[in-house]
C-alpha positions as CSV (number, residue, x, y, z in Angstrom):
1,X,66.9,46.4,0.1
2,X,70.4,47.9,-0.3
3,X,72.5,49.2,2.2
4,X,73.3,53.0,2.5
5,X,77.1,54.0,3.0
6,X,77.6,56.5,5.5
7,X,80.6,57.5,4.7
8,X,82.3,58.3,1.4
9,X,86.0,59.0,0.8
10,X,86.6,61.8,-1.9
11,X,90.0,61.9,-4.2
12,X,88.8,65.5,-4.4
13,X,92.1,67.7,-3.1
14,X,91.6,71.0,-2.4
15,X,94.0,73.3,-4.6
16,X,94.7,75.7,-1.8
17,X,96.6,73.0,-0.1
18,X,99.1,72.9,-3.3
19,X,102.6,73.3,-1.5
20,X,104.3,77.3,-2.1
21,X,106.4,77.3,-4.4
22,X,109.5,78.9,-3.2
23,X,113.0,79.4,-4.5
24,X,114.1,76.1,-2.9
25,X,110.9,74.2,-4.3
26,X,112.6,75.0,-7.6
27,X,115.8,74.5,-7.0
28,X,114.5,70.4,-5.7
29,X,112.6,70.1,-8.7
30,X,115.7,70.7,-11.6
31,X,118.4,68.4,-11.7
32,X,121.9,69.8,-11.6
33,X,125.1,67.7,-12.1
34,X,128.5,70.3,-11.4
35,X,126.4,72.8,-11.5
36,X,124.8,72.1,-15.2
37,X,120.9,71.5,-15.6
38,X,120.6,67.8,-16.9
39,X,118.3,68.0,-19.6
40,X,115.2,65.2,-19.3
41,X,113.6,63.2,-22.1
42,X,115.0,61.5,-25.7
43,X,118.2,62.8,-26.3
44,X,118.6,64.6,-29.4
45,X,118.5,62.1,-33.1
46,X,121.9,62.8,-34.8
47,X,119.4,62.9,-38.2
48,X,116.6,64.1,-37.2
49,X,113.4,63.8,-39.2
50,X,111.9,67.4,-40.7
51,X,107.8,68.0,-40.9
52,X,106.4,68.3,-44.2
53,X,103.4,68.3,-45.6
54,X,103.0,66.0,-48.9
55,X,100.4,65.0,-50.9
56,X,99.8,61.5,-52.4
57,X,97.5,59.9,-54.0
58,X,94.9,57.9,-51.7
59,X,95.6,54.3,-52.9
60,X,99.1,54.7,-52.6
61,X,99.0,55.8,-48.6
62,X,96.1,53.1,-48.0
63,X,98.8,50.7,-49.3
64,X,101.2,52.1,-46.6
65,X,99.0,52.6,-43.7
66,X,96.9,48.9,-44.8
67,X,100.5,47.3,-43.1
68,X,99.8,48.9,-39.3
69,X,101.4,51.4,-37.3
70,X,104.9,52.1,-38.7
71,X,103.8,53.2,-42.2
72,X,105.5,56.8,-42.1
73,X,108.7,54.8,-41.5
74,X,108.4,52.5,-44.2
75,X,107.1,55.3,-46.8
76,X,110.5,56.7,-46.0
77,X,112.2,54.0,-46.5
78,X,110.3,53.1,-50.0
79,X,111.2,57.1,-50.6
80,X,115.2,56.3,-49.7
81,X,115.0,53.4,-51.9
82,X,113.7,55.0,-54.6
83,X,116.4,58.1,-54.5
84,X,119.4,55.5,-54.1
85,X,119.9,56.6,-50.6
């Protein structure tokens, strides 16, 4: 026969015990350097890609995305190529 716990713990945490969120709780959560906000994540591409929407025909993107993940890259490289860049 199995044995009963008695006693569970819960990760459950009670939203009312969130901390308040003061003036100085903001200020601790932005990073200033002389004064400046430093800006978090990847810093900006010096050529960065634009969204498009472009349609092919379905053998020739099973052809890029049969190699694995990295297709987009290489269509745009095929796509460079092909424009002399």
């Amino acid at each position: 026969m199995g044995v009963n716990k008695t006693t569970t713990e819960s990760s459950w945490v009670d939203p009312d015990d969130a901390p308040e969120l003061t003036r100085e709780w903001f200020e601790r959560a932005d990073q200033y350097e002389n004064g400046r906000l430093v800006k978090r994540g990847r810093p900006p591409a010096e050529n960065p890609k634009k969204a498009i929407s472009l349609r092919v025909d379905a053998d020739v993107l099973d052809r890029f995305k049969s190699d694995g993940p990295g297709w987009q890259g290489r269509m745009n490289e095929a796509l460079r190529k092909a424009v002399g860049l």
